[in-house]
Structure formats: C-alpha cells, structure tokens
N, C-alpha and C positions, 0 to 999 in steps of 0.2 A: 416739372417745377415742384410740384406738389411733394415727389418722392425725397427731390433735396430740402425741401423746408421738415420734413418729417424725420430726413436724418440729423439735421440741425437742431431740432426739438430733442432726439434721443442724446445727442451730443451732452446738450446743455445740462438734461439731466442727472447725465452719471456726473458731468462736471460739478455740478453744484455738490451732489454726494462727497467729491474727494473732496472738494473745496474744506467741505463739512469737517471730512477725518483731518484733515491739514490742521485746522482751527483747532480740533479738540485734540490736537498734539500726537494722534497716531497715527500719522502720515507726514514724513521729512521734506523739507522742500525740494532735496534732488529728486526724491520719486513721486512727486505729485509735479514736475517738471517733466519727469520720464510717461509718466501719463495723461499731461496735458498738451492735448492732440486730439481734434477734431474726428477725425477716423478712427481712432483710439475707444473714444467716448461713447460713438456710436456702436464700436465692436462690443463695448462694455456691456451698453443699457441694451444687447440684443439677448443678454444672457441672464439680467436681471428676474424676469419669469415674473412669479406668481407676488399678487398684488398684499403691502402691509394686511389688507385691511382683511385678508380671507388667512391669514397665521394666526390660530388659535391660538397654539402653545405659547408661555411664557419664558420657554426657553427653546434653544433654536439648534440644529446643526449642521454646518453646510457641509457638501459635499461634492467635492467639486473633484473630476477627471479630466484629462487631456491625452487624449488616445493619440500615437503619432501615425498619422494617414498619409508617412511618406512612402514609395513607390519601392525603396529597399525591403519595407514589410512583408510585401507582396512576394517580392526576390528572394529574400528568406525561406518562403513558405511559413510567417508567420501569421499571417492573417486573422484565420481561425483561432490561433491559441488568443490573439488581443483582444479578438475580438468576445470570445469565451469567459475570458480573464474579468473583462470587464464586467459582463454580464453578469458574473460569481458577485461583486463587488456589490453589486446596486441589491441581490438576492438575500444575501448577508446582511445586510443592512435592514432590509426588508423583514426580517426573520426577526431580528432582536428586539427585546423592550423599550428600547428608546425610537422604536421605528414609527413613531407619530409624532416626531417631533424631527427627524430628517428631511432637510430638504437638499435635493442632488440635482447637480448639470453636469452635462457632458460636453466639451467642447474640441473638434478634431485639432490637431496642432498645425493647421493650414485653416483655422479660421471659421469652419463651418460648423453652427452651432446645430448639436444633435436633439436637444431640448437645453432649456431654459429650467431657474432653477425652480422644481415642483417636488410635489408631495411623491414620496417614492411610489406608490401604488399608480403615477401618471408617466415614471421615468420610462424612456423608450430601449426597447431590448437595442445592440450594437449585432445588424441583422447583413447580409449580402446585398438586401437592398440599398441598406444607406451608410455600409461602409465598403469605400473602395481606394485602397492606400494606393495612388498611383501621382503622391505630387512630392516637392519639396522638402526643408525641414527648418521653416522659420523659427528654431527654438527659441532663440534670445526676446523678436519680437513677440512671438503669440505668446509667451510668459507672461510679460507684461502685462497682456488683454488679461489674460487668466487669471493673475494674481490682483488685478484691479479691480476685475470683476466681485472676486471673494471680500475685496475691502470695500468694494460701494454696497453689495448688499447688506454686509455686516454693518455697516452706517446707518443706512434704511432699518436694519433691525434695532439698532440700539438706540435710535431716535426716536422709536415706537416703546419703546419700554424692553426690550424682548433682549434677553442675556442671549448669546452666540459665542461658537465655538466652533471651528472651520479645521478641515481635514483634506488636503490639496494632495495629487496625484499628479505629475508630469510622468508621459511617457515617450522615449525616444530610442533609435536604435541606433541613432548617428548624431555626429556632433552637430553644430546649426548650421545652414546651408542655409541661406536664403533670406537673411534678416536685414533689412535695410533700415531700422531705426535705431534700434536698441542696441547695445554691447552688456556684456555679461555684467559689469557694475551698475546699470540701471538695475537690473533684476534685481541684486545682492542689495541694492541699498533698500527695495519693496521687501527681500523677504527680511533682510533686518530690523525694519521699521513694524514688521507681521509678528514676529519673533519676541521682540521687546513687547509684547502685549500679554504674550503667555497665553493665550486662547487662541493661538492658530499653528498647527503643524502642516509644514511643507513638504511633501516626501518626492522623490523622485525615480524613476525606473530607469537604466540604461539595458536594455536587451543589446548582450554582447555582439559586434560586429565584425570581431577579430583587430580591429585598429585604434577605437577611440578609448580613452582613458576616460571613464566615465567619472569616475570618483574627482580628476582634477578639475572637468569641466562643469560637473555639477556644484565643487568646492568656487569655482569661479561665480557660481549664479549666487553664492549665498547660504547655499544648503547644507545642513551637517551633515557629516557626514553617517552617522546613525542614522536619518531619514532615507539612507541610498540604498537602493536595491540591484544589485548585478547578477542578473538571471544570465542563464548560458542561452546559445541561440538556440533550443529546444523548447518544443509544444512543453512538455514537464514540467521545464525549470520556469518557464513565461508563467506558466497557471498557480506553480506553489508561489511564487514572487506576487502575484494579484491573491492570493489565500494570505499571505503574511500582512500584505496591507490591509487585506479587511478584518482581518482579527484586528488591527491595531483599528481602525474606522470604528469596530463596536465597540473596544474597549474606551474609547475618548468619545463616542457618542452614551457611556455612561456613565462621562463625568471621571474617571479613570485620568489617573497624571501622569503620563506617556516621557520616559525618557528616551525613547527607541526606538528601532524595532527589535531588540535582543530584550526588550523588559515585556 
C-alpha cells in the first residue's frame, strides 16, 4: 500500500510541474495531454534527481541521454561501443568550464533509470554491470517520459530563479517496437513545444540497421533534421557520432547558439 501511495505522491509531483509549464505557456495542451498519465508522472519524478535547494549555480544545464537497451544492440555487437559512447559524453562534459554547472541523467529506452539528474562528478559510468541491452524498443513511449522529464525539471529550475538550458540525446538502433501509448505526434508536438523556447536542443542517434529510415522516423517525432546522427553499424562510426554530440553538449553548455550539428 505504502509503495502505491508513494508512486501516487511522485505522480502528483511531476504533474503539478507540467501543470506549471502548461500555465506559463511552454507546454501545449496536446503534450501536457500526451503526458498526463499517472505511470507517466511517476516515470518522470524517478529521474528528477537532485533537490532545488542543493543547485548552487544561477545557471543550469541539463543533460540528459537515453541509451537504447534493446536486445538488437547486443545482436550488433554494439554494446560496448554505447556503452563507450556514452561514457565519452558525461567525460566531455565533465572536462569543460561549464562542468559546475552540468547537471546529467541517464535513462535506458526500456525505462530504467541509470541515475537521476546530478552533478556530473556523481553521474554513473554506463558499465557491464548495469547495462544489458536484451529488451524492446519503446521509442515513441519512453520519449515522452524523457522529454517530460527535461521539461518538469527545467520548470523546477526556473521557478527557483535558476536560467536552463537542456541538451537531449535519443539513442536507437531500430524503429519503435513496443510502444503502447504514444505515437510519433505526441513526441513532435513535446519537441515542438521544447523548440519554440530556443533553450532546448533535442538531437537523436539512429545506429544503422540496414532497414529503418532514421532520418523519416526521427522527422516523424519532431526532430530536425540537423540534430540526426546516422552512424554506420560500427564500434568507430557509434563512438565518432557520441564525439560529435558532445562537442556540441560543451559548446551549448557555454552558452554557444547551436544551429546543428555541422556548425
């Protein structure tokens, strides 16, 4: 009983957050519809992380991943290269002058949160122990959780006084499989609603499969197509595609005006 009144309690809170961006006009009513959802809510507030009240900075930047831990990664033999990739990404960040003012989550695209959003020096390496790509590939859904996530903590920050600036990562190797709420226009109208604010870029990976047309299906969620990355199915092309995003991650964690990734 106790565990369902606690996810009801996290519910409520991320709900109230969207509630919030809805009111202050940076949240549409179809995607504050597409995110109002009790399981939803509580997927949100499991990734919300670290408390207003321990953010020093007056300015903020999130950074947020979604590794895909479907079971084709494995198939590939890509494992290690995403796993690699990512690890590069949080290092980079880590390195730069803006690195006290980064805060990063990581979230599998099957739902399980790797951490919650902290101060880089706390983010958890992506290790053999707690990544094992071996499920699905709810992309349309876990987006949603993802891109909600980025919008209720960015709420949380700018209720606080605290300017933000959000830097999104999707990674996939296959088209969605598995999504039983959302369709690709929920997404597009979240990352449109993100976009019109100009302080959040959405980028996305497709690691080649040989079948899925990444570019239409990423164009489907919303995404420009300057934010798309199409690595070939190699360890190489996986790790320079995670080097290309986090060159853009530092240069928009210093305030840099990102029309790309070719800028």
């Amino acid at each position: 009983m106790s565990n369902n009144n606690n996810n009801d309690d996290d519910a409520k809170k991320a709900k109230q957050l969207l509630d919030d961006a809805h009111a202050a006009g940076t949240l549409s009513a179809q995607s504050l519809a597409a995110l109002d959802v009790v399981d939803v809510g509580a997927q949100i507030q499991s990734g919300l992380g670290v408390s207003i009240d321990d953010v020093a900075a007056s300015e903020v930047v999130l950074l947020t991943m979604m590794p895909d831990d479907s079971q084709s990664i494995a198939a590939a033999g890509n494992t290690e290269a995403v796993r690699d990739g990512h690890n590069f990404v949080i290092e980079a960040l880590a390195k730069s002058k803006q690195s006290g003012e980064v805060l990063a989550h990581t979230r599998y695209l099957n739902g399980d949160v790797l951490f919650p959003y902290t101060e880089l020096a706390h983010a958890k390496q992506m290790t053999t122990a707690n990544y094992n790509p071996c499920h699905g590939t709810p992309l349309f859904d876990q987006t949603v959780v993802m891109l909600g996530t980025v919008i209720a903590k960015s709420q949380e920050l700018a209720q606080a006084g605290i300017a933000v600036r959000t830097v999104s990562l999707i990674i996939t190797d296959g088209g969605d499989y598995g999504s039983t709420r959302c369709r690709p226009a929920d997404v597009a109208a979240i990352v449109q609603d993100m976009l019109a604010q100009e302080n959040h870029i959405v980028a996305a990976m497709g690691i080649n499969d040989g079948t899925t047309d990444f570019k239409k299906v990423f164009k489907s969620m919303g995404i420009p197509d300057r934010w798309i990355l199409t690595p070939g199915n190699s360890a190489s092309e996986i790790r320079r595609a995670f080097q290309v995003f986090s060159q853009s991650a530092v240069r928009a964690a210093a305030g840099v005006q990102l029309g790309g990734f070719s800028n």
